[in-house]
DSSP file (Angstrom, degrees, kcal/mol; ACC not computed):
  #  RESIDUE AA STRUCTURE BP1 BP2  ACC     N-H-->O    O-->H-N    N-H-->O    O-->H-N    TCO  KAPPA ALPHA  PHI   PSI    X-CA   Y-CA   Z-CA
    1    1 A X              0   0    0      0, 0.0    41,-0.0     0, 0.0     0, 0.0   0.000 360.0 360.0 360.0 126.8    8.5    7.3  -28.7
    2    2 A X        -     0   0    0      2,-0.0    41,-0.5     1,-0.0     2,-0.3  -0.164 360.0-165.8 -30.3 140.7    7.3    4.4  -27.2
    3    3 A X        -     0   0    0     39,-0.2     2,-0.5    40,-0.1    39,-0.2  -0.957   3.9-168.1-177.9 108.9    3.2    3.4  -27.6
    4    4 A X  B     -A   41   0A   0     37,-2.6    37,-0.7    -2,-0.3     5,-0.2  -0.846  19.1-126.4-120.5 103.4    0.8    1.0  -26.0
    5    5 A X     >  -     0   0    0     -2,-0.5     4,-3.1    35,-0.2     5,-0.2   0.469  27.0-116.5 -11.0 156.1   -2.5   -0.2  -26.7
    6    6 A X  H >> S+     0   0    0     33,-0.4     4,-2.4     1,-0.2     3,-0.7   0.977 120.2  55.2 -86.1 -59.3   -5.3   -0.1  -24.1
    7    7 A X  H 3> S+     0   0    0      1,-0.2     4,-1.5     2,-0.2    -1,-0.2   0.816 110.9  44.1  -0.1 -63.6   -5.4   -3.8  -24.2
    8    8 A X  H 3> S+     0   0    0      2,-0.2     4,-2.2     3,-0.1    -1,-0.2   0.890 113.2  55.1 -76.3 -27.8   -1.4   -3.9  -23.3
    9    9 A X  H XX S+     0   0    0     -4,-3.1     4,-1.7    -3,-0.7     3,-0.7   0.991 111.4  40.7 -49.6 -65.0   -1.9   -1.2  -20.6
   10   10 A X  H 3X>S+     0   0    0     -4,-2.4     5,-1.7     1,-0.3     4,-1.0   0.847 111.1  53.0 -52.9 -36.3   -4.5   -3.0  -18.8
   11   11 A X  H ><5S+     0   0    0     -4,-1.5     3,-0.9    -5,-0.4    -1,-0.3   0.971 120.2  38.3 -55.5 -52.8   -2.7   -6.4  -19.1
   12   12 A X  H <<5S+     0   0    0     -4,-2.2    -2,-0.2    -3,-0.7    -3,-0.2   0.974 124.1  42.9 -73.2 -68.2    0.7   -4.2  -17.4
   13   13 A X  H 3<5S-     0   0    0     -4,-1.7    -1,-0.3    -5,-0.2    -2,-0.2   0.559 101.3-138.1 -37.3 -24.7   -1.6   -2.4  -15.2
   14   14 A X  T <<5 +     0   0    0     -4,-1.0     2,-0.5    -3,-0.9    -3,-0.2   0.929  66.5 123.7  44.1  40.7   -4.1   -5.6  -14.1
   15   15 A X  S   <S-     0   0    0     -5,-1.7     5,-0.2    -6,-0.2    -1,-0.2  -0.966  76.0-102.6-125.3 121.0   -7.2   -2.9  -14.7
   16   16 A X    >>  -     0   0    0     -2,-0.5     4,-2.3    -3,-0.1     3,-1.6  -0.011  28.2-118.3 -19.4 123.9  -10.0   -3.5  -16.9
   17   17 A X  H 3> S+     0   0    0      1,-0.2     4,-8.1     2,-0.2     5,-0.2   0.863 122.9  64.7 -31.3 -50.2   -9.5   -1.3  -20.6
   18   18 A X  H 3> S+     0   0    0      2,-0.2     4,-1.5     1,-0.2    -1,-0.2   0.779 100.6  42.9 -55.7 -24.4  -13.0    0.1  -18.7
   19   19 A X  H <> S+     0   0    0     -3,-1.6     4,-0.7     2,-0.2    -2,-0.2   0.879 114.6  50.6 -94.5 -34.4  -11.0    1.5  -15.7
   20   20 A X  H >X S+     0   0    0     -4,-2.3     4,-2.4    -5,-0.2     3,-1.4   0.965 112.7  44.1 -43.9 -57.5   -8.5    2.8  -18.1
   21   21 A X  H 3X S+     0   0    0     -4,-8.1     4,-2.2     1,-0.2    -2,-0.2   0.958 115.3  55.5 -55.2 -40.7  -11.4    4.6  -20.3
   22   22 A X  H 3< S+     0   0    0     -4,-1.5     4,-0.3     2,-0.2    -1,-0.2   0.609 103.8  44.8 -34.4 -41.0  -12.6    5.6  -16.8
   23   23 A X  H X<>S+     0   0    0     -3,-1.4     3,-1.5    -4,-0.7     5,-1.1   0.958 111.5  61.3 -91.1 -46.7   -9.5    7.4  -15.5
   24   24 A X  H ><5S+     0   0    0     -4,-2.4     3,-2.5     4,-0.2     5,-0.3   0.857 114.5  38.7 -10.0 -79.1   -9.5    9.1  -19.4
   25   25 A X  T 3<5S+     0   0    0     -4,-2.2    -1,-0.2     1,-0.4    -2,-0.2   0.616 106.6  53.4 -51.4 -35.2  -12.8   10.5  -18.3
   26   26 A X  T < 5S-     0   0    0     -3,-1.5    -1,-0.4    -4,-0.3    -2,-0.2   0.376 116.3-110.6 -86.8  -0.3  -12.6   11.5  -14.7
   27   27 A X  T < 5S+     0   0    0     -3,-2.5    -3,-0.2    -4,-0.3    -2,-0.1   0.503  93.7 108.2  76.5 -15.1   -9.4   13.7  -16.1
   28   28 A X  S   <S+     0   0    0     -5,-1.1     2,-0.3    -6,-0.1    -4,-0.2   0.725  82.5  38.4 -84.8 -21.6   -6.7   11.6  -14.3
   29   29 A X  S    S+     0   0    0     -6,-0.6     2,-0.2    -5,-0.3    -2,-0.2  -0.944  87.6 170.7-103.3 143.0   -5.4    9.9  -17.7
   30   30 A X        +     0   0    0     -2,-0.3     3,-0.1     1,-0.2    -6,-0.1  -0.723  46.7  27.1-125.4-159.1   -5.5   12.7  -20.4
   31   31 A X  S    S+     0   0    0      1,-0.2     2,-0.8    -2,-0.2    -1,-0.2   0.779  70.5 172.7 -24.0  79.3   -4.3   13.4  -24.1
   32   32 A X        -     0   0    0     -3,-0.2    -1,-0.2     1,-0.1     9,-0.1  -0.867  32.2-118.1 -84.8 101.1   -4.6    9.7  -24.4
   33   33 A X  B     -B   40   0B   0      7,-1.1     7,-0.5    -2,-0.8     2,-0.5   0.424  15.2-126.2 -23.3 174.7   -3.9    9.3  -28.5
   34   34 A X        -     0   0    0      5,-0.2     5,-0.2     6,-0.1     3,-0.1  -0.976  17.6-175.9-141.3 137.3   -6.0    8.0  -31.3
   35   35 A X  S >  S-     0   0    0     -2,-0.5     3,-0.8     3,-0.4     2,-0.3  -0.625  84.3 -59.2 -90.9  60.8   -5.1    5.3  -33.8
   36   36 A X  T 3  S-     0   0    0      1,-0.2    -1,-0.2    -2,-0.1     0, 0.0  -0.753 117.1 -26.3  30.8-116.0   -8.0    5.6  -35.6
   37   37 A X  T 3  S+     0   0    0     -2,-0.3     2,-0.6    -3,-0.1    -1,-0.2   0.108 121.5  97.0-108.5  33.2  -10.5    4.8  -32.9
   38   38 A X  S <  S-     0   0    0     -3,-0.8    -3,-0.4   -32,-0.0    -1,-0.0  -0.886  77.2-124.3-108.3 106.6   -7.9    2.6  -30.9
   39   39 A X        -     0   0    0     -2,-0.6     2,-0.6    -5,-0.2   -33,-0.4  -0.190  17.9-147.0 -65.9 155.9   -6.2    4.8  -27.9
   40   40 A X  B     -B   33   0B   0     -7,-0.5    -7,-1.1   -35,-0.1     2,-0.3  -0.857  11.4-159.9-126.3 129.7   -2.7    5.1  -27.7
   41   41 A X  B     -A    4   0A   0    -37,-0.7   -37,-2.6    -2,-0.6    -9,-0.1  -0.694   7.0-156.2 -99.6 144.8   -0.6    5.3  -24.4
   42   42 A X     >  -     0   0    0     -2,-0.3     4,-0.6   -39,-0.2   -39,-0.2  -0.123  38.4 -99.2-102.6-157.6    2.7    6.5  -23.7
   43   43 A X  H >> S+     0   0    0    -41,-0.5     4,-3.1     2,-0.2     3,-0.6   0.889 126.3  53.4 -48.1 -54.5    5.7    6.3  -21.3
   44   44 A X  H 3> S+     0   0    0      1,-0.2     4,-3.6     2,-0.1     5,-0.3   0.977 108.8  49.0 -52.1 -46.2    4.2    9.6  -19.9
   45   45 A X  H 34 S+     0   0    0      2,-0.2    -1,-0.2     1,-0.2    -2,-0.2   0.660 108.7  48.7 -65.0 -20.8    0.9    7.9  -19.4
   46   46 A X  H XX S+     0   0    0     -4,-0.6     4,-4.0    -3,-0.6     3,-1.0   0.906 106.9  60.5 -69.2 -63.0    2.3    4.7  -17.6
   47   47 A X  H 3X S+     0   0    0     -4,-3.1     4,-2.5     1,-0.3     5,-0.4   0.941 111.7  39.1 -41.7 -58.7    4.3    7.0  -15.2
   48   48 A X  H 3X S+     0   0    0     -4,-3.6     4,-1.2    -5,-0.2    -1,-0.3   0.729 107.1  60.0 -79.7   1.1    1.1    8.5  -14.2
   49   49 A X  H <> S+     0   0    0     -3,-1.0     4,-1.0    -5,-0.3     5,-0.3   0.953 110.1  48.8 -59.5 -64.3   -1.0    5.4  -14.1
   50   50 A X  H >X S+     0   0    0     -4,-4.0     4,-3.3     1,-0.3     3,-0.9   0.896 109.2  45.7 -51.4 -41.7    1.5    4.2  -11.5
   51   51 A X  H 3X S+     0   0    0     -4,-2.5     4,-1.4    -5,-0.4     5,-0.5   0.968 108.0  55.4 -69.2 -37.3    1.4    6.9   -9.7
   52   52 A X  H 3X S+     0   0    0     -4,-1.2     4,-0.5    -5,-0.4    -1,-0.2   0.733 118.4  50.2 -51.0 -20.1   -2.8    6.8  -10.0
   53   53 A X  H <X S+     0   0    0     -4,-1.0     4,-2.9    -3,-0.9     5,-0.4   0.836  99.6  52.4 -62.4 -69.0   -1.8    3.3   -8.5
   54   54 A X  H  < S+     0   0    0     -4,-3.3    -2,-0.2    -5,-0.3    -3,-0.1   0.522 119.0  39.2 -81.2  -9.8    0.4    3.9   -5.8
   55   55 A X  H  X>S+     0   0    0     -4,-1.4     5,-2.8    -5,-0.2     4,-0.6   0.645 112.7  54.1 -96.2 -39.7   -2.3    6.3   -4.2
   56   56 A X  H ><5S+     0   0    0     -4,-0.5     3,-7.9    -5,-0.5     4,-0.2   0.898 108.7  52.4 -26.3 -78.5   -5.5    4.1   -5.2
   57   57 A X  T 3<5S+     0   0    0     -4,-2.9    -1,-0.2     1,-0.3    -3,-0.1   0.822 107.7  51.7 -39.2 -46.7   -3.7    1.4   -3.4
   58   58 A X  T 345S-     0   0    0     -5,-0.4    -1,-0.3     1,-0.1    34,-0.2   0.552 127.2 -98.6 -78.0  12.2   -3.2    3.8   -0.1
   59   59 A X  T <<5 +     0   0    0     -3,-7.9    -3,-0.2    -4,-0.6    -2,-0.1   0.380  69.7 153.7 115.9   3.1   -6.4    4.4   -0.2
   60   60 A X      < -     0   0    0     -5,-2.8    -1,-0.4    -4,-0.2     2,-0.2  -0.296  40.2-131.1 -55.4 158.0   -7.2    8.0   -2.0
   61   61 A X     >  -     0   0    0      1,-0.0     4,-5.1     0, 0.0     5,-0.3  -0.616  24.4-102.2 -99.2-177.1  -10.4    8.0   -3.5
   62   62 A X  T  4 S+     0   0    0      2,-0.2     4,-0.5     1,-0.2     5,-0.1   0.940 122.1  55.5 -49.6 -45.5  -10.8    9.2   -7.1
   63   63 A X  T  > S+     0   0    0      1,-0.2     4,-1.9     2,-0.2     3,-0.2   0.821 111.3  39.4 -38.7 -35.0  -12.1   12.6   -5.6
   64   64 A X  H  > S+     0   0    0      1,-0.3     4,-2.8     2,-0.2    -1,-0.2   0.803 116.2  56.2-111.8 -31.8   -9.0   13.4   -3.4
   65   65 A X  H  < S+     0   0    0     -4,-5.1    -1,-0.3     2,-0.2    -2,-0.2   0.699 105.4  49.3 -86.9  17.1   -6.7   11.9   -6.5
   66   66 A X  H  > S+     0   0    0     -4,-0.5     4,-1.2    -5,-0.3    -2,-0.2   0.872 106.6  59.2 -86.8 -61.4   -8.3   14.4   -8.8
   67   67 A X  H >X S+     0   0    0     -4,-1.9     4,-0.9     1,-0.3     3,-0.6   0.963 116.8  33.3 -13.9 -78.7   -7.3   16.9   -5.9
   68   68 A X  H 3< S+     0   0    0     -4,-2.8     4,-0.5     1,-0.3    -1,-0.3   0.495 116.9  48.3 -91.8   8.5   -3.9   15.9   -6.5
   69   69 A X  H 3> S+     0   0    0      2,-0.1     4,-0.5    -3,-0.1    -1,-0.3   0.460 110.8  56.4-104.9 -11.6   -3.5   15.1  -10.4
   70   70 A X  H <X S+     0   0    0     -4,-1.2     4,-3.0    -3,-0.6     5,-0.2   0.851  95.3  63.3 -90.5 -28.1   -5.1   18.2  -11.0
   71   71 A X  H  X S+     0   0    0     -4,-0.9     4,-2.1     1,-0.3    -1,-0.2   0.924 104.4  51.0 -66.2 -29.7   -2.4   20.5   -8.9
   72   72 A X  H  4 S+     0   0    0     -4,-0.5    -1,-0.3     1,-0.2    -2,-0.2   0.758 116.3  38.6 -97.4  14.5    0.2   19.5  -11.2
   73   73 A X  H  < S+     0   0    0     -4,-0.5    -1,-0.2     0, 0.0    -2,-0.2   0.726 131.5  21.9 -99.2 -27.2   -1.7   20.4  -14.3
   74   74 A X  H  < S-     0   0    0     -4,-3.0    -3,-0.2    -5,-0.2    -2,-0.1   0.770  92.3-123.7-113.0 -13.1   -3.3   23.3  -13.2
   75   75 A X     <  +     0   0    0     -4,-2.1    -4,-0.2    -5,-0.2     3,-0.1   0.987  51.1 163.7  86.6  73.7   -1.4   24.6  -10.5
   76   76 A X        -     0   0    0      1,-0.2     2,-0.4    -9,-0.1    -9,-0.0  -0.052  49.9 -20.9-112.3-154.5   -4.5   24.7   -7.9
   77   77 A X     >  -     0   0    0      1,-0.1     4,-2.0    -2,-0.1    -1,-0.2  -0.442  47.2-162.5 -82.2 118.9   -4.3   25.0   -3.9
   78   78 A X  H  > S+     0   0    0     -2,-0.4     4,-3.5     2,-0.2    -1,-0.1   0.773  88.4  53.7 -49.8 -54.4   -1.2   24.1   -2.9
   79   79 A X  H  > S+     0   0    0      2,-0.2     4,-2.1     3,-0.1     5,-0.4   0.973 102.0  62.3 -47.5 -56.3   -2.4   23.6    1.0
   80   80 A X  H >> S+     0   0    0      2,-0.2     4,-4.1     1,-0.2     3,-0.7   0.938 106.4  46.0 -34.1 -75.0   -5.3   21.1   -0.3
   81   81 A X  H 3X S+     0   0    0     -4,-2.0     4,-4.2     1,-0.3     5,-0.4   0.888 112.9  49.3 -41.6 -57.7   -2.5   18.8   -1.7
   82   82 A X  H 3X S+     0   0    0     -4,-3.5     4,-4.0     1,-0.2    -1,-0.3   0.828 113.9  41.4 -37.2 -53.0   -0.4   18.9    1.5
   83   83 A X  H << S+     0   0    0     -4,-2.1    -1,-0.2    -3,-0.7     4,-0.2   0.804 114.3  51.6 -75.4 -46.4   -2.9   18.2    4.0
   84   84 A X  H >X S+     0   0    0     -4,-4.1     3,-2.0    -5,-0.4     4,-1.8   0.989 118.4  44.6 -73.8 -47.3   -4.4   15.5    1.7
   85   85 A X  H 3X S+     0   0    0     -4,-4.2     4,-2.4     1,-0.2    -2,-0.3   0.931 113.5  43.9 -19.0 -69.2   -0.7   14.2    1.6
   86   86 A X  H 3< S+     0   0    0     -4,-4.0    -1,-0.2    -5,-0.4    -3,-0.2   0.237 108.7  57.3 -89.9  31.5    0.1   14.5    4.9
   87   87 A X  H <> S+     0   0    0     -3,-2.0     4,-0.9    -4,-0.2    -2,-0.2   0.710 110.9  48.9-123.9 -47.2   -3.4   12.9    5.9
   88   88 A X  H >X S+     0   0    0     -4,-1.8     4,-1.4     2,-0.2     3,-0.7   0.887 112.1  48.6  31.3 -87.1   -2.2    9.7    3.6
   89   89 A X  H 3X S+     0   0    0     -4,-2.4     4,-1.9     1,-0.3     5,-0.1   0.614 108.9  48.0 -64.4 -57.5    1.0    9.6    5.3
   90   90 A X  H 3> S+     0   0    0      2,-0.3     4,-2.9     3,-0.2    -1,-0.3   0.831 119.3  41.9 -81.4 -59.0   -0.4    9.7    9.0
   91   91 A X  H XX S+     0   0    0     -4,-0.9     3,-2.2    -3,-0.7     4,-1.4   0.953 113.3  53.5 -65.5 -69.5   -3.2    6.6    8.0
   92   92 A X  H 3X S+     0   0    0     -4,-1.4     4,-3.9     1,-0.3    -2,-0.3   0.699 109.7  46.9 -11.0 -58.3   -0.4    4.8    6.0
   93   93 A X  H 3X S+     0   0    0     -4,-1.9     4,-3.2     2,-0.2    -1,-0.3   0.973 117.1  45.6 -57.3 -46.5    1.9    5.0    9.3
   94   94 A X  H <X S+     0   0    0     -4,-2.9     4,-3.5    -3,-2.2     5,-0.2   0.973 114.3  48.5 -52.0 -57.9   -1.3    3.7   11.5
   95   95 A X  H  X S+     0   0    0     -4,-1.4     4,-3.7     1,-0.2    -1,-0.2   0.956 110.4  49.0 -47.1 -58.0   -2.0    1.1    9.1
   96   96 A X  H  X S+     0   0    0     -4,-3.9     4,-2.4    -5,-0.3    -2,-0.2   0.935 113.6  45.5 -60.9 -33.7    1.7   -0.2    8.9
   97   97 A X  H  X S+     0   0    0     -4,-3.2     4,-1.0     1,-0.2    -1,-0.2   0.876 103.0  59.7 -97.0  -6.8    2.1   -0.4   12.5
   98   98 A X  H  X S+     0   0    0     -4,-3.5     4,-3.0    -5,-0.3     3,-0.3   0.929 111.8  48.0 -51.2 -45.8   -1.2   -2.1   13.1
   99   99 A X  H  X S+     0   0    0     -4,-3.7     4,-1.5     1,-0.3     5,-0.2   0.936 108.5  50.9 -40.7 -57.0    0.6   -4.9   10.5
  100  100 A X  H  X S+     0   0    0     -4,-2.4     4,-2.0     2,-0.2    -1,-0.3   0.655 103.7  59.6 -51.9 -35.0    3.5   -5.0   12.3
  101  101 A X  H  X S+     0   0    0     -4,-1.0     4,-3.4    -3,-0.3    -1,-0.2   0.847 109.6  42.6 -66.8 -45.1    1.6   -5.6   15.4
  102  102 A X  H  X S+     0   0    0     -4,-3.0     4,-2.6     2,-0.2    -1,-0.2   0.798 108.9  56.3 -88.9 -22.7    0.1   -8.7   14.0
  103  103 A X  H  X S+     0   0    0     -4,-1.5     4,-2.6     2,-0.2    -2,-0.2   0.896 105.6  54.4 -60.9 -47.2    3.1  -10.0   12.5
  104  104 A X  H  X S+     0   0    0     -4,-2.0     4,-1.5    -5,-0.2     3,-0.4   0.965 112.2  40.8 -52.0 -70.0    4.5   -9.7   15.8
  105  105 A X  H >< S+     0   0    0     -4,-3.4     3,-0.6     1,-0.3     5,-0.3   0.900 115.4  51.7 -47.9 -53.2    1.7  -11.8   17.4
  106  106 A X  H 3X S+     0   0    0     -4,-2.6     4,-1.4     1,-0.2    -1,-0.3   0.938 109.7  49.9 -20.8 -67.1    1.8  -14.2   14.5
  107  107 A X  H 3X S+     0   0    0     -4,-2.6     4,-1.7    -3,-0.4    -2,-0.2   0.651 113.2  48.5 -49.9 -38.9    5.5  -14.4   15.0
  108  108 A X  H X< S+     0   0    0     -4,-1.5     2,-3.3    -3,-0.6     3,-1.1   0.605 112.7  44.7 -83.7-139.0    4.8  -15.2   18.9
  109  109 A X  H 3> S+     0   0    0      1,-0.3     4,-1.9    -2,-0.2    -2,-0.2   0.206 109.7  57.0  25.5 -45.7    2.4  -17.6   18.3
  110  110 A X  H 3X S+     0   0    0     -2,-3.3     4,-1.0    -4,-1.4    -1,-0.3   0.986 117.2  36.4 -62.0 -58.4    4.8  -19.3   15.3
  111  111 A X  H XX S+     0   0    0     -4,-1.7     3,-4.2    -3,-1.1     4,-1.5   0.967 113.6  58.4 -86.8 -69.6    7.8  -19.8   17.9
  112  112 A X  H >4 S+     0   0    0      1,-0.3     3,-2.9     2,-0.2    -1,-0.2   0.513 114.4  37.4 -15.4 -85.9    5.3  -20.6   20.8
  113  113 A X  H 3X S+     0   0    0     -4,-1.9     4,-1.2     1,-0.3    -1,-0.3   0.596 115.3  51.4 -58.9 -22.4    3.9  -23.5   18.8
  114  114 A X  H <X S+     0   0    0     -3,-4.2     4,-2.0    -4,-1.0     2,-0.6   0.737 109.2  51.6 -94.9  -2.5    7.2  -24.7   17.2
  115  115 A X  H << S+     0   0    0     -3,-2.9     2,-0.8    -4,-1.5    11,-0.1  -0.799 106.1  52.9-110.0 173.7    9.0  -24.8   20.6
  116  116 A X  H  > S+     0   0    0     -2,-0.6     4,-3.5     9,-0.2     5,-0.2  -0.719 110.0  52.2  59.1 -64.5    6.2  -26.9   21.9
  117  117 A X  H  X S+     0   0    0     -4,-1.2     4,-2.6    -2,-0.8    -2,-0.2   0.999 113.0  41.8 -46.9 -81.4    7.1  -29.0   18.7
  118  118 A X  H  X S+     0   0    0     -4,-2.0     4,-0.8     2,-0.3     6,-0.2   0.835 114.0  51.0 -43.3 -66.7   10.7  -29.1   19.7
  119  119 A X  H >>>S+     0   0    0      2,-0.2     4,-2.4     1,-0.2     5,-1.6   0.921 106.9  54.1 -40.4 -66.5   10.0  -29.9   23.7
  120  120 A X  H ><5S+     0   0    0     -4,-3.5     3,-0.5     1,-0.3    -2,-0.3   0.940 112.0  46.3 -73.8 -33.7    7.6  -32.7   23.0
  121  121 A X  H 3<5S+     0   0    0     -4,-2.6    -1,-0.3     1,-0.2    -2,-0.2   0.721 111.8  48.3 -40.4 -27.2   10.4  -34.3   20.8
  122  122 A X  H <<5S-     0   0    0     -3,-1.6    -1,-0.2    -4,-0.8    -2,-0.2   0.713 116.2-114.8 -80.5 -51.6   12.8  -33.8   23.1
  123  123 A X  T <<5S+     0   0    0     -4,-2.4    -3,-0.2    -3,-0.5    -2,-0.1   0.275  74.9 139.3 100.6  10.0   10.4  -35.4   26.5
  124  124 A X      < -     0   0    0     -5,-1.6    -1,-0.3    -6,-0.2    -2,-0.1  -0.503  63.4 -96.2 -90.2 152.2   10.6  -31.9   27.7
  125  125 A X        -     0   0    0     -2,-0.1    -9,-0.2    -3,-0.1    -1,-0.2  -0.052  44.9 -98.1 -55.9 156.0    8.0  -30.0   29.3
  126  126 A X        -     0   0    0     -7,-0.1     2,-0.1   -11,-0.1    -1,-0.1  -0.442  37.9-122.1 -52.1 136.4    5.8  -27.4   27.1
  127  127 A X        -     0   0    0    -15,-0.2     2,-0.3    -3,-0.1     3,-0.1  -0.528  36.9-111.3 -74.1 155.4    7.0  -23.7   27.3
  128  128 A X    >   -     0   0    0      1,-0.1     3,-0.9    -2,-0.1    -1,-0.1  -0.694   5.9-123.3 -94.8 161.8    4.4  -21.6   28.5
  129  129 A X  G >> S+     0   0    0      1,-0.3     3,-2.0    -2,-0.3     2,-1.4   0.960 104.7  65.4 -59.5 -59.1    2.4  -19.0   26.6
  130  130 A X  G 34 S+     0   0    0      1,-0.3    -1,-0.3     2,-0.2    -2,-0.0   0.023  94.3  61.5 -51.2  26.9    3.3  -16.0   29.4
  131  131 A X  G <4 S+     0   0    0     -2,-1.4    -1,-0.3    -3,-0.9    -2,-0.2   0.007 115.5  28.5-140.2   2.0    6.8  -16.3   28.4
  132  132 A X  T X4 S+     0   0    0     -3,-2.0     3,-4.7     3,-0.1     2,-0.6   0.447  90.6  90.4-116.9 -57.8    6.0  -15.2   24.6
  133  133 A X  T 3< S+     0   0    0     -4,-1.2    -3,-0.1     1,-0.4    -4,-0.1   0.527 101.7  27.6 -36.2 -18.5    3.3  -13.2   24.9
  134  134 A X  T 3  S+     0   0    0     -2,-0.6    -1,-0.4     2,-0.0     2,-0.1   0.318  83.9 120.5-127.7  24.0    5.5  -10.2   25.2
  135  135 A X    <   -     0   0    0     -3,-4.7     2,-0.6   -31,-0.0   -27,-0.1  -0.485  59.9-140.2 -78.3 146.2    8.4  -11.1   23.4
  136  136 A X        +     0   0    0      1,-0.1     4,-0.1    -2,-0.1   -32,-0.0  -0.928  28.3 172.7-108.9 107.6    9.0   -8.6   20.5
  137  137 A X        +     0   0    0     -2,-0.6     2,-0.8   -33,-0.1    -1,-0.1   0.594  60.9  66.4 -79.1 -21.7   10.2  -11.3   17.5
  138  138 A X  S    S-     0   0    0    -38,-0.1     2,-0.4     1,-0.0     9,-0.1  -0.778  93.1-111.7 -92.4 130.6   10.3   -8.6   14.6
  139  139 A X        -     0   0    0     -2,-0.8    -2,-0.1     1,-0.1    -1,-0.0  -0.511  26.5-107.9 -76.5 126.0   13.0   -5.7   14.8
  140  140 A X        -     0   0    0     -2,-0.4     2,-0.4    -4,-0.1    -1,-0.1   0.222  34.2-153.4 -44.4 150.1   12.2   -2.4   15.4
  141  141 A X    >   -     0   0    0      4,-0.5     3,-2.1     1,-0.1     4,-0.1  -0.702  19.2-144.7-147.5 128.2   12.7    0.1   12.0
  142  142 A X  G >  S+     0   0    0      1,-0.4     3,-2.0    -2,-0.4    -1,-0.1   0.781  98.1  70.8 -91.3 -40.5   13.3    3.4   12.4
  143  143 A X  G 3  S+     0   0    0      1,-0.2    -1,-0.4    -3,-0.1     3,-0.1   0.666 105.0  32.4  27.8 -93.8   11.3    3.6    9.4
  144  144 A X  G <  S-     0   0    0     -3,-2.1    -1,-0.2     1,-0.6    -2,-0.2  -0.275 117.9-118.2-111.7  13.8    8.1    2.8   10.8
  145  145 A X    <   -     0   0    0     -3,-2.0    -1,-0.6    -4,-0.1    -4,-0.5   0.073  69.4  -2.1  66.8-168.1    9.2    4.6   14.2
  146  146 A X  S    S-     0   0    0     -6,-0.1     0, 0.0     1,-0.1     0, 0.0  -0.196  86.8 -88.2 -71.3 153.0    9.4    2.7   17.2
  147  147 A X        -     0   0    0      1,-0.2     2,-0.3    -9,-0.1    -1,-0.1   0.074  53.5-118.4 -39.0 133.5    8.5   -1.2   17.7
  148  148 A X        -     0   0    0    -51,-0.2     2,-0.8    -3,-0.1    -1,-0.2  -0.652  28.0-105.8 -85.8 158.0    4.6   -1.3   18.5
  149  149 A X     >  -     0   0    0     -2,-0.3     4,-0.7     1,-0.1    -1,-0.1  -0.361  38.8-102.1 -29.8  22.7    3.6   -2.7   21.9
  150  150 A X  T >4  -     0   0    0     -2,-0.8     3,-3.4     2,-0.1    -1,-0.1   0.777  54.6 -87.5  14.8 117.1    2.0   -6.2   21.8
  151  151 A X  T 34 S+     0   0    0      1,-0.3    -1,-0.1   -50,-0.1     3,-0.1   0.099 113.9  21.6 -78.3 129.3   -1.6   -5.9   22.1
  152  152 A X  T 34 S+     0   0    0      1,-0.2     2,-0.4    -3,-0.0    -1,-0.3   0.182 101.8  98.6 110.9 -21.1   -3.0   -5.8   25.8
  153  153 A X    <<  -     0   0    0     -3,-3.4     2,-0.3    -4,-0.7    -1,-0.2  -0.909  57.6-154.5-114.5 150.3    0.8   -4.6   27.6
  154  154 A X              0   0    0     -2,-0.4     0, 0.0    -3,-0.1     0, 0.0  -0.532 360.0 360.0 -98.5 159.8    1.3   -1.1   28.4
  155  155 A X              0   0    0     -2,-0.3    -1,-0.1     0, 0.0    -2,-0.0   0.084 360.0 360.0 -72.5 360.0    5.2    0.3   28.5
């Protein structure tokens, strides 16, 4: 079996040895090994760091991943998890198509200004704005459900 130092976690991880001892503490890393007084981490223990990762980053807090690290060690309310799950899922979606939204505008904005570019090289007149402003330049993905709306036009 594979074995890493808290030092090589944190390095793979980019988290302070302190946030490592931390998650030890709170219950979210446990039977973390001894070397003498040096912990020792495993394979098991990366796989759930990432996953302690991949929820941070969407935005649990510690409480609500305590919630959900705890169901699969102790077998606790089942409901709790879902709901904090599908409460995740729901912002995640919001969040992503707010992105999208502003990539789109970006996007509109990008071409706007580089055919502008193009026209005055050319001697041609300037395009005008109202003739982007609702153009959808990123492609829908079924994904992320349907394309959002450009901010300001209704359907």
């Amino acid at each position: 079996m594979k074995t890493y130092s808290i030092s090589t976690v944190s390095k793979m991880y980019h988290l302070p040895a302190s946030t490592l001892r931390y998650y030890e503490e709170l219950g979210l890393l446990y039977n973390v090994g001894r070397d003498g007084i040096r912990r020792v981490y495993t394979d098991q223990h990366l796989s759930r760091l990432s996953a302690i990762c991949c929820f941070k980053n969407a935005g649990m807090t510690l409480k609500e991943l305590q919630l959900l690290l705890n169901y699969e060690s102790e077998n606790n309310d089942l409901s709790a998890v879902i709901e904090l799950l599908q409460a995740h899922d729901v912002r995640l979606k919001e969040q992503l198509a707010l992105l999208l939204d502003n990539e789109n505008h970006i996007q509109r904005k990008l071409h706007f200004y580089q055919d502008i570019a193009a026209a005055e090289k050319a001697g041609k007149p300037a395009p005008e704005w109202a003739d982007y402003k609702t153009k959808n330049f990123i492609p829908a993905h079924d994904y992320f459900g349907p394309a959002p709306q450009p901010v300001g036009v209704e359907e």
